[in-house]
VOBA-1610 file (N, C-alpha, C; in pm, whole numbers, padded with zeros to 5 digits, always signed):
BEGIN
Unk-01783-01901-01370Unk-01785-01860-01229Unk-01772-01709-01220Unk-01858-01612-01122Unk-01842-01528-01129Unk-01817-01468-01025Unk-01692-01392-00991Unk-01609-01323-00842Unk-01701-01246-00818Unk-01754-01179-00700Unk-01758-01062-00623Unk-01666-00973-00552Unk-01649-00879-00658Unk-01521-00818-00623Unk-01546-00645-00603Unk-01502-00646-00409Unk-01492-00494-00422Unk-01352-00440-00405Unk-01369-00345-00350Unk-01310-00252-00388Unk-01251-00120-00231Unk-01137-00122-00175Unk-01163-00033-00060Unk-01041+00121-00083Unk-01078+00239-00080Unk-00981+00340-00088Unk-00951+00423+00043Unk-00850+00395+00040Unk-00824+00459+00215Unk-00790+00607+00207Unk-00852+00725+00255Unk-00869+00865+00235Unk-00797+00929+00365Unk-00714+01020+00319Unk-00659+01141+00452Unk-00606+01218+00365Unk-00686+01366+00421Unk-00712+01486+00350Unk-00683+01481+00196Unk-00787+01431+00158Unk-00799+01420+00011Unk-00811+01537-00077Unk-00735+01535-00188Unk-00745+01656-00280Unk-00849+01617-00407Unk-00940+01713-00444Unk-00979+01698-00543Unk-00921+01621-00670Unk-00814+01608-00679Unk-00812+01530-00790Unk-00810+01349-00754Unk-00858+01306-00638Unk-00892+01190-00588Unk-00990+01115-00656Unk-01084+01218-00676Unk-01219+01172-00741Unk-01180+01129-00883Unk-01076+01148-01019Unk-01095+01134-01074Unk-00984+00962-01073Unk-00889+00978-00955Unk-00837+00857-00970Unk-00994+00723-00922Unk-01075+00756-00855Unk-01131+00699-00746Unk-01220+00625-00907Unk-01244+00708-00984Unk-01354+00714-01118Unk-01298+00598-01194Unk-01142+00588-01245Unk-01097+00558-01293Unk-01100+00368-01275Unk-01150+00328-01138Unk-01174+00196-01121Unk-01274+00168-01090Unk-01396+00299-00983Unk-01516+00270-00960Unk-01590+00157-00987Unk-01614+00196-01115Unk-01777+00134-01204Unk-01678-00052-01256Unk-01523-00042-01197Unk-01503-00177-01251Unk-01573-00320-01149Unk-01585-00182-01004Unk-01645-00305-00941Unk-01766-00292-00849Unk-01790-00445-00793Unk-01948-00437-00741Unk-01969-00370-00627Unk-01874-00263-00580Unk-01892-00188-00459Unk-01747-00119-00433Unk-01749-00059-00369Unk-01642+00071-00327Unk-01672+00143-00157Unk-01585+00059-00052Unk-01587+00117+00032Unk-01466+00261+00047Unk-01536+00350+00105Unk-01414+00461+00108Unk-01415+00518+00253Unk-01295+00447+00294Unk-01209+00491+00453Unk-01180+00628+00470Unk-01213+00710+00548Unk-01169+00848+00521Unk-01124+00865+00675Unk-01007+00907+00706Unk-00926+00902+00828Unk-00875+01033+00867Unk-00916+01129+00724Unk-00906+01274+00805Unk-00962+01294+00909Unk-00876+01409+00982Unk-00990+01493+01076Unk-01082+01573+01081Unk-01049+01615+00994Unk-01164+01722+00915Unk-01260+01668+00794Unk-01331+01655+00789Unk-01412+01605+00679Unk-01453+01702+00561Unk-01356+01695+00400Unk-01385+01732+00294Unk-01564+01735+00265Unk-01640+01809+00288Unk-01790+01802+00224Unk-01791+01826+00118Unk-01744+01869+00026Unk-01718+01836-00118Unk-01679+01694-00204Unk-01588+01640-00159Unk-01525+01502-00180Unk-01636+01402-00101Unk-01687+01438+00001Unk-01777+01338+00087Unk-01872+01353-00010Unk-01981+01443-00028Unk-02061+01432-00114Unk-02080+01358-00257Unk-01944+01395-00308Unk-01934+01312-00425Unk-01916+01222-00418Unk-01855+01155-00341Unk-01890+01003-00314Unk-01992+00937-00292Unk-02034+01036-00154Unk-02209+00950-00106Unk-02311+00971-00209Unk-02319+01041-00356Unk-02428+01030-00484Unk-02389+00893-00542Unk-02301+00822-00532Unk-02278+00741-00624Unk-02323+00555-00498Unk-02438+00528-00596Unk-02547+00412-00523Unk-02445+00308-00468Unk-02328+00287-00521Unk-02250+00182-00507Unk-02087+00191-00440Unk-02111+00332-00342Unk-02027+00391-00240Unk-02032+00355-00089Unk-01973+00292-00081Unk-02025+00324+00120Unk-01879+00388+00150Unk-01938+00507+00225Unk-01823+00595+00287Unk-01864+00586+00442Unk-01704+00578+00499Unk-01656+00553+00641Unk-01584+00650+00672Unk-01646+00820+00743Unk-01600+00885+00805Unk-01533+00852+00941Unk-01410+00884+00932Unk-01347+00844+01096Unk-01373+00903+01216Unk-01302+00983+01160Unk-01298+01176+01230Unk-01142+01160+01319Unk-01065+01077+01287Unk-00953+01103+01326Unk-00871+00972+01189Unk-00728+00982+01219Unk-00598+00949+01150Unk-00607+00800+01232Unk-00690+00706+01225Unk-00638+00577+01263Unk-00576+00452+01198Unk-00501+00503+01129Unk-00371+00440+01003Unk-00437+00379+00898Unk-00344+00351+00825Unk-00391+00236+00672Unk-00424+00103+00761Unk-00359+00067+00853Unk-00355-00072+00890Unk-00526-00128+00841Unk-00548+00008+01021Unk-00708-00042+01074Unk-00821+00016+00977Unk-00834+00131+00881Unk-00868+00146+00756Unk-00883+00030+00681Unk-00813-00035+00625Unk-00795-00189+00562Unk-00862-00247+00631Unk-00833-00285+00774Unk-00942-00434+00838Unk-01111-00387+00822Unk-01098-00236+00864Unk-01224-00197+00836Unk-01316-00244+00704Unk-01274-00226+00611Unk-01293-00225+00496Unk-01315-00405+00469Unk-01213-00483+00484Unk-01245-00618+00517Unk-01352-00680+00576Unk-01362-00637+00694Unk-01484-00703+00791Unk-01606-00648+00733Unk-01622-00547+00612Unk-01761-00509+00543Unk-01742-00632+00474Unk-01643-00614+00362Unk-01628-00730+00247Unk-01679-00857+00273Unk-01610-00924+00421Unk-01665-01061+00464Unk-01777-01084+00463Unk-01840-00985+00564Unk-02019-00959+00643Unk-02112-00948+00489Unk-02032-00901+00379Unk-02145-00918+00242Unk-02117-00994+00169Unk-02024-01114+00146Unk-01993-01246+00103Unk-01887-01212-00022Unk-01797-01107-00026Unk-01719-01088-00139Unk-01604-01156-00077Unk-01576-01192-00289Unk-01426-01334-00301Unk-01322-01230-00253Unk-01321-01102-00355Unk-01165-01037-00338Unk-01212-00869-00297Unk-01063-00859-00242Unk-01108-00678-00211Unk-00969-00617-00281Unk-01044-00540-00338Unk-00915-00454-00449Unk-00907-00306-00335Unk-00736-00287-00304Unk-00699-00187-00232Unk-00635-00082-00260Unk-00669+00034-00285Unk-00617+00140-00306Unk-00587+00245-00245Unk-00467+00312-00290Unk-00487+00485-00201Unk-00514+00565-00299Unk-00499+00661-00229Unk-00590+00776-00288Unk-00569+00817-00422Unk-00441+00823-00427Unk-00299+00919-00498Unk-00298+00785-00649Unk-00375+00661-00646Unk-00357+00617-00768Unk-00462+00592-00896Unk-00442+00590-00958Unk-00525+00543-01061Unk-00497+00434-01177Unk-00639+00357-01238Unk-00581+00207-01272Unk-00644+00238-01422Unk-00573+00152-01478Unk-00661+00132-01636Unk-00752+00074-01649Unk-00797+00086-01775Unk-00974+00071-01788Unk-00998-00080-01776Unk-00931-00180-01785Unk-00942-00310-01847Unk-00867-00402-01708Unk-00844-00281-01588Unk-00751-00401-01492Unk-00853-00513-01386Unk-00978-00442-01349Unk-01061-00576-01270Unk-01049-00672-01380Unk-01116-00665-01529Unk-01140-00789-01677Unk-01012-00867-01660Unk-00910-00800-01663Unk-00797-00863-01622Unk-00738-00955-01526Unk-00779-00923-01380Unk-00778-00978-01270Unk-00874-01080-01324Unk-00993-01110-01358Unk-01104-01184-01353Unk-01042-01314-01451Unk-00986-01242-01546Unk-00962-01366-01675Unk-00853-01483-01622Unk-00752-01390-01542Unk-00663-01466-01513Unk-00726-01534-01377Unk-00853-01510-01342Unk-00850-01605-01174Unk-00926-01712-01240Unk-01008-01670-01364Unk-01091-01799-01450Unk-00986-01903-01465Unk-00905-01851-01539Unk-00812-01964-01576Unk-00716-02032-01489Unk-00711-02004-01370Unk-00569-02039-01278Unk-00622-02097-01130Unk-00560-02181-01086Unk-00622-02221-00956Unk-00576-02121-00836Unk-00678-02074-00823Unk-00663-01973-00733Unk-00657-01996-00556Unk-00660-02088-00527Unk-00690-02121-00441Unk-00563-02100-00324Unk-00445-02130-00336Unk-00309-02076-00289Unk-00229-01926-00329Unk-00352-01854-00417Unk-00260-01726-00441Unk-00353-01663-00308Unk-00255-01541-00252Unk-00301-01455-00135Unk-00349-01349-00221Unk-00248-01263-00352Unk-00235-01202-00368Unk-00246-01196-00511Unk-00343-01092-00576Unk-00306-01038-00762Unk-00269-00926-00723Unk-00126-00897-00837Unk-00094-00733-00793Unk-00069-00714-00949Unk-00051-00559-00974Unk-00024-00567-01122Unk+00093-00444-01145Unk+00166-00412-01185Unk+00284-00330-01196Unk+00226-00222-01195Unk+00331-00149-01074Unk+00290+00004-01067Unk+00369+00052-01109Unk+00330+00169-01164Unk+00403+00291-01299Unk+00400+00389-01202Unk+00551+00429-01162Unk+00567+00561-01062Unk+00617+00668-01162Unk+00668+00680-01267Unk+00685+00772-01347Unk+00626+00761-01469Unk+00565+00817-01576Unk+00577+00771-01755Unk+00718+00774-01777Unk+00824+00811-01799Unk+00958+00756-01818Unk+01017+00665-01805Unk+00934+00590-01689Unk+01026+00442-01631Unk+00975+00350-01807Unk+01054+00252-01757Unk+01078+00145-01868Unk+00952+00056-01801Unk+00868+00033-01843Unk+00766-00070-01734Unk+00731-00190-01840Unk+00808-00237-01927Unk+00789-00364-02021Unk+00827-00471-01958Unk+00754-00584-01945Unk+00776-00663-01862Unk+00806-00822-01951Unk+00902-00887-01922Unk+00931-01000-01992Unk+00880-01130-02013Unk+00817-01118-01864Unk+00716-01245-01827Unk+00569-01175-01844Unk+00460-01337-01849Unk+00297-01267-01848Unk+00291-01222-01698Unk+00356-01326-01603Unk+00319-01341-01447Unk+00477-01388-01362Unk+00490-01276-01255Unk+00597-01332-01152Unk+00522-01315-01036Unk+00586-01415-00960Unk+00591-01467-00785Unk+00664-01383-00714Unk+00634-01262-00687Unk+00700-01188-00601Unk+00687-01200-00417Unk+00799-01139-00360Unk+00797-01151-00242Unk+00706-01064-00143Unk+00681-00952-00225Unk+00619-00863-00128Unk+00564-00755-00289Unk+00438-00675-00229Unk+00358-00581-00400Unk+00364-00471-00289Unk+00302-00337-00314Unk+00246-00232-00232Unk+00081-00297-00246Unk+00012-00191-00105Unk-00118-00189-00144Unk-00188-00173-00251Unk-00143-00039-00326Unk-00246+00003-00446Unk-00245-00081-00510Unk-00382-00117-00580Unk-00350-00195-00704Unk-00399-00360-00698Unk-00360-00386-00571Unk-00362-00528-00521Unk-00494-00613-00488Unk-00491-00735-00538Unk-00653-00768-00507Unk-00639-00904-00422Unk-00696-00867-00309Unk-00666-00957-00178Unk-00783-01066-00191Unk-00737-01221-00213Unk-00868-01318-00180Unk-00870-01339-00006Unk-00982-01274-00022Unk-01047-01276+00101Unk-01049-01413+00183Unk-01037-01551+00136Unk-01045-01672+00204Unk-00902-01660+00253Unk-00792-01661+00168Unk-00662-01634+00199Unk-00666-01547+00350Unk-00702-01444+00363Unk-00737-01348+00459Unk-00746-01395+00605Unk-00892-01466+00559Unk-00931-01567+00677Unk-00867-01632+00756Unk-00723-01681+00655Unk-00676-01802+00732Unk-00537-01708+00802Unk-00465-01594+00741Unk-00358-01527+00787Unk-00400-01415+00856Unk-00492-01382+00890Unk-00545-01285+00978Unk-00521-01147+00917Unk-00589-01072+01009Unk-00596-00922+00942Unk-00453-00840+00953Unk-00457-00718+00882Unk-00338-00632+00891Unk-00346-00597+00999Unk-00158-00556+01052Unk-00144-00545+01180Unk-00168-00382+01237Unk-00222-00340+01319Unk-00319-00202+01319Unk-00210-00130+01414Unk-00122-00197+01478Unk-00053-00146+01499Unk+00138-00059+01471Unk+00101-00115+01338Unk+00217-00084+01268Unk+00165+00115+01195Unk+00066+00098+01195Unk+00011+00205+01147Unk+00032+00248+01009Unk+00133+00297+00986Unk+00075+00307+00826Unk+00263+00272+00788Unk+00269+00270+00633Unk+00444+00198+00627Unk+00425+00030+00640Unk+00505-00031+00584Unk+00516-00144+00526Unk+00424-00268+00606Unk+00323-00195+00588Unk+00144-00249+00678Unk+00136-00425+00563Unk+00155-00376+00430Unk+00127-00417+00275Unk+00254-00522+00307Unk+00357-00526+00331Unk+00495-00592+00319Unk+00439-00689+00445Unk+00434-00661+00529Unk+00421-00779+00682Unk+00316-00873+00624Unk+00242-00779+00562Unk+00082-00912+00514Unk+00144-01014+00423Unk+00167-00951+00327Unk+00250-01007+00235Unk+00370-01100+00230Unk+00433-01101+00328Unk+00562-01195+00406Unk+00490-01277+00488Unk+00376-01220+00581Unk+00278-01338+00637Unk+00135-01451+00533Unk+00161-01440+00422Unk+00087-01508+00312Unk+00222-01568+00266Unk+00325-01558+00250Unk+00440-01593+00179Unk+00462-01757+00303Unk+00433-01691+00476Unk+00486-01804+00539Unk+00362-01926+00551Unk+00248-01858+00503Unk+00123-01975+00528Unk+00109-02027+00401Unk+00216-02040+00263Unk+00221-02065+00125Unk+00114-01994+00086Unk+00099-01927+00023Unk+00042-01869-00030Unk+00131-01766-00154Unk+00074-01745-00266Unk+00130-01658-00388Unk+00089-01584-00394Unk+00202-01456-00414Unk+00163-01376-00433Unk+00200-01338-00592Unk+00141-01299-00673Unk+00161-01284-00826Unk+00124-01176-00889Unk+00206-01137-00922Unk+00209-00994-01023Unk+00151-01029-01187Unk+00075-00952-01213Unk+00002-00979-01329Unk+00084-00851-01419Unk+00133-00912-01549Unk+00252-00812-01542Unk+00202-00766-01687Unk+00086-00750-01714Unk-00017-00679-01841Unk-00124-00596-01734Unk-00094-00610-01622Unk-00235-00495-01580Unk-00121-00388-01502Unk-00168-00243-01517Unk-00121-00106-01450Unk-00188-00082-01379Unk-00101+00001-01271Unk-00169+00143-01208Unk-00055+00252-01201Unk-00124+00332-01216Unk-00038+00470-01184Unk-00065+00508-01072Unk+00021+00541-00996Unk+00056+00571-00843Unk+00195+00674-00793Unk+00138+00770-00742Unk+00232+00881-00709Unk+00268+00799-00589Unk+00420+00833-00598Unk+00523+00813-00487Unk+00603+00926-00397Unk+00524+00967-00327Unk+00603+01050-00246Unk+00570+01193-00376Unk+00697+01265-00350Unk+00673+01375-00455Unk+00821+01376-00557Unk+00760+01270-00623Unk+00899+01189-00676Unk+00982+01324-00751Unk+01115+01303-00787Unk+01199+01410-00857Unk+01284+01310-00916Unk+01344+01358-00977Unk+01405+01265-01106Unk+01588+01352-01087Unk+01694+01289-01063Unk+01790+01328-01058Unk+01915+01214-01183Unk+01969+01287-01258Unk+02080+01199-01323Unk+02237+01211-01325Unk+02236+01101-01233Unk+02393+01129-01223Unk+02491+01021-01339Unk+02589+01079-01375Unk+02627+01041-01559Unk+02541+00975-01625Unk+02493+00873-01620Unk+02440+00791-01745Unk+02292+00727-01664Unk+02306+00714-01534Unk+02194+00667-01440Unk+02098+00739-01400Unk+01961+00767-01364Unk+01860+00833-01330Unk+01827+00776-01210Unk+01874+00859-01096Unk+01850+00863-00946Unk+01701+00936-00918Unk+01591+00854-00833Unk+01455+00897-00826Unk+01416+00949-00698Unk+01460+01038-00637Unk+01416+01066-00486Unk+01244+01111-00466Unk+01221+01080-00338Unk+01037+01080-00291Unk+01001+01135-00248Unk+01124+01227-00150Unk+01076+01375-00074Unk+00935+01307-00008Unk+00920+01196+00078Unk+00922+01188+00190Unk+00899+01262+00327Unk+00739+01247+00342Unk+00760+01397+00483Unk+00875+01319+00587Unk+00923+01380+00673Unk+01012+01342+00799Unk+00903+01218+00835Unk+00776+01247+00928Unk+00667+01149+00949Unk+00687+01027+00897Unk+00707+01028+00789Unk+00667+00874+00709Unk+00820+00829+00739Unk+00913+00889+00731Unk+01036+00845+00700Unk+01062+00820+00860Unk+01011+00831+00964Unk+00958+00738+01111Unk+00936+00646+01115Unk+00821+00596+01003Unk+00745+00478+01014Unk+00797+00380+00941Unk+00850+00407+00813Unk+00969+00333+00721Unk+01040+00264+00816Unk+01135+00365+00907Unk+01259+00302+00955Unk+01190+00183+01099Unk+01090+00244+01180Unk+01066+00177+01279Unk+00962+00042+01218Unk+00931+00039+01118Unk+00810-00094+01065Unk+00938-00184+00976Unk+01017-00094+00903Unk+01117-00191+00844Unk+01172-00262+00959Unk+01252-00224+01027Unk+01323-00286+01125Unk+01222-00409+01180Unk+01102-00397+01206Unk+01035-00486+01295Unk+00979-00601+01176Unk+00980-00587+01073Unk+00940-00672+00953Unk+01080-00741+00918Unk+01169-00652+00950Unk+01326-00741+00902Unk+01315-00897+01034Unk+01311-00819+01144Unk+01315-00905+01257Unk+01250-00991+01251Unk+01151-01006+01232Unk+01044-01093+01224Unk+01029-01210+01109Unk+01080-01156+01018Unk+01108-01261+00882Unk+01240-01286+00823Unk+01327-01285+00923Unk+01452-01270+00849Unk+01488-01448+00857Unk+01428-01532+00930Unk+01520-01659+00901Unk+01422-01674+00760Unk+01280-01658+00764Unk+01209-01732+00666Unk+01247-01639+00553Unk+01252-01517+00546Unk+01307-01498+00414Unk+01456-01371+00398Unk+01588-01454+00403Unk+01677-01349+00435Unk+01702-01263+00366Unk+01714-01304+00222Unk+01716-01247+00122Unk+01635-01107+00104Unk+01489-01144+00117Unk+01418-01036+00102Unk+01478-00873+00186Unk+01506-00909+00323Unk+01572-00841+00455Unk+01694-00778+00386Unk+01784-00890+00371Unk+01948-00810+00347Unk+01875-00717+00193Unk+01778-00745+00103Unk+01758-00657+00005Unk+01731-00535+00070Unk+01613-00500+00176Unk+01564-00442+00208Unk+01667-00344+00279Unk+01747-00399+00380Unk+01847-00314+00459Unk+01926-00271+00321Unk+01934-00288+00177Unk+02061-00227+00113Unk+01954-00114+00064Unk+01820-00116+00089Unk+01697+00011+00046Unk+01735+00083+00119Unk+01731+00063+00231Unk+01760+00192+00351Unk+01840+00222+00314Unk+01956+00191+00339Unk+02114+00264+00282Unk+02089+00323+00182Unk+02039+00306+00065Unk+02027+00397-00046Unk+01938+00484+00015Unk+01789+00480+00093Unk+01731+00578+00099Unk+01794+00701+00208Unk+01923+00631+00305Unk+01976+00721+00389Unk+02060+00853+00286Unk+02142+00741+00209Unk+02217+00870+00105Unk+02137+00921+00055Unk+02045+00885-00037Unk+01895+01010-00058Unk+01917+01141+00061Unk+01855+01048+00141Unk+01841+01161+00201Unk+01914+01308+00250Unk+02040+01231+00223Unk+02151+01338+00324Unk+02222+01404+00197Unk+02188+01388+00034Unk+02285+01435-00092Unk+02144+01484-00123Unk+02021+01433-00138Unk+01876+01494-00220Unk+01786+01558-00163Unk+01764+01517-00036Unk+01645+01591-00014Unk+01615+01692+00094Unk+01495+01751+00097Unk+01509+01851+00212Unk+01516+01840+00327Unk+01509+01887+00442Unk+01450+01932+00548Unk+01554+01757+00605Unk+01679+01788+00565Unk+01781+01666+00595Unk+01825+01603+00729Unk+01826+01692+00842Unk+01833+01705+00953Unk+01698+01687+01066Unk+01588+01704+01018Unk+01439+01651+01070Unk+01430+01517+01038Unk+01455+01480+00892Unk+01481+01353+00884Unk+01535+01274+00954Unk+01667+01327+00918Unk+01792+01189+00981Unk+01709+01157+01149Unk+01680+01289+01203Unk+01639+01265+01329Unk+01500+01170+01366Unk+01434+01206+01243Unk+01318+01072+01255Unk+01324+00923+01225Unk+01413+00921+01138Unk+01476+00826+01123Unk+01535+00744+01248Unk+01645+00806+01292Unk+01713+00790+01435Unk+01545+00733+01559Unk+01457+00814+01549Unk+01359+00811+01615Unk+01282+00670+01577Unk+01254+00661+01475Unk+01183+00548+01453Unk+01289+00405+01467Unk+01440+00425+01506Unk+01546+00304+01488Unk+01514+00254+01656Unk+01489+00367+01741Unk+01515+00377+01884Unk+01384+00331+01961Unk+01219+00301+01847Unk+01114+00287+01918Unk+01065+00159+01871Unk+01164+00107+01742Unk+01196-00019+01766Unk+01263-00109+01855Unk+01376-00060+01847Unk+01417-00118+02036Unk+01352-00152+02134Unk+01265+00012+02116Unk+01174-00011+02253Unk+01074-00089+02204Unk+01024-00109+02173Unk+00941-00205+02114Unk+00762-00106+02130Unk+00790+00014+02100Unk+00680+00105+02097Unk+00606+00143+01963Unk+00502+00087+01941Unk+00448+00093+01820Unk+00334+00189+01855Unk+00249+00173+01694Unk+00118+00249+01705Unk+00158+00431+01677Unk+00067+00474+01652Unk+00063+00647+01581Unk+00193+00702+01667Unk+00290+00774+01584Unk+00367+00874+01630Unk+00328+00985+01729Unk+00358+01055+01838Unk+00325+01141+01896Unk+00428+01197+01927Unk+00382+01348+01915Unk+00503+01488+01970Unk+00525+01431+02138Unk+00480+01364+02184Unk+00524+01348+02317Unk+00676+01257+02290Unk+00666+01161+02219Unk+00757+01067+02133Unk+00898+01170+02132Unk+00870+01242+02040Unk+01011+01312+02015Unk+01043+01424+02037Unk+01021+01431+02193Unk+01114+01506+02306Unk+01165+01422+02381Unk+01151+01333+02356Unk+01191+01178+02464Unk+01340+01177+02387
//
């Protein structure tokens, strides 16, 4: 049996070294849509994409999140009859052998109840990334990396476009978890994926990893966590009370590691307060003078 498997990379203000992560999985599959959500359009990076026969690029001309980027990218996938869509951002790159990988293991396994193949992401070369098992059932993967069966899709509906960008990947993922569906980590395939602008701190014997985090994102963290806790906390509590002990660690991050500590805390605060309100969708400077 043979998958049709593409491929979608979601773009905002891309740096040249995109192209060589973008290279790095290209040619593994039968197509490559590329979302580009800047406002400004790279003609350098655009170009190099649009030479390559097996590119379709989707200029936006504005920032309309990962969510709706993703559905975009989907509703091509459907409309041309592909099984899975492999999702990436910009900032990662995969090894040579990870679609062969994905493929061997969907030959052999009934695929039919997994939502999700994800394969361990490598945020540092230092981390320890040896894994004990071939395959775990995890609760929730990030986007990069991840290869979505599209029938699965069908039946749990698209990502929510209004969460905008921030744990877009986690709600899908907790919503495949409540329609049974598996999600499974393939724990022999990589990607390398920058996190934030990771820094490496050791306090006595432990190695503390801060992400430096613009303020922005650290908005969308606090106001999408909160609304993903709410929403899945009888069906999965565990996952939640894990999640609320993330924040707490990422609050002390913030206020002992990282910069610009006080923009933070305040976006933070901002994104706790538009959960309440129950105000979603893109951040705006009108937002926080309120």
């Amino acid at each position: 049996m043979n998958f049709k498997i593409a491929g979608v990379v979601v773009l905002y203000n891309p740096e040249k070294d995109c192209i060589n992560n973008i290279n790095s999985y290209l040619f593994q599959l039968d197509t490559l849509i590329a979302v580009d959500n800047s406002e400004t359009q790279n003609s350098l990076i655009s170009a190099e994409l649009i030479k390559n026969q097996n590119v379709q690029y989707i200029f936006n001309n504005q920032n309309l999140g990962i969510a709706t980027a993703l559905n975009q990218a989907v509703h091509i996938a459907l409309e041309t009859g592909f099984d899975f869509l492999l999702t990436m951002d910009q900032d990662t790159s995969v090894e040579l052998r990870l679609i062969e990988k994905y493929e061997n293991f969907l030959l052999s396994n009934n695929i039919s109840d997994i939502g999700i193949l994800a394969p361990v992401p490598v945020y540092d070369p230092g981390f320890n990334n040896e894994q004990g098992m071939n395959v775990e059932e995890k609760d929730v993967v990030i986007t990069s990396g991840s290869l979505l069966n599209l029938k699965a899709f069908q039946k749990v509906g698209f990502f929510k476009d209004y969460l905008f960008i921030d744990y877009v990947d986690f709600e899908y993922c907790l919503r495949l978890r409540k329609n049974k569906y598996k999600i499974i980590q393939l724990c022999s395939a990589k990607v390398y994926h920058k996190l934030g602008n990771l820094e490496k701190h050791k306090i006595l014997f432990k190695n503390i990893y801060v992400t430096h985090h613009s303020p922005l994102r650290y908005y969308y963290r606090t106001r999408n966590r909160f609304y993903v806790g709410s929403r899945y906390l009888t069906m999965n509590p565990i996952f939640v009370i894990k999640d609320v002990l993330v924040f707490i660690n990422e609050l002390v991050k913030v206020i002992f590691y990282e910069r610009e500590k006080s923009l933070k805390l305040k976006m933070i605060f901002h994104g706790m307060m538009d959960f309440v309100r129950n105000k979603y969708g893109q951040f705006s400077i009108s937002q926080e003078k309120q």
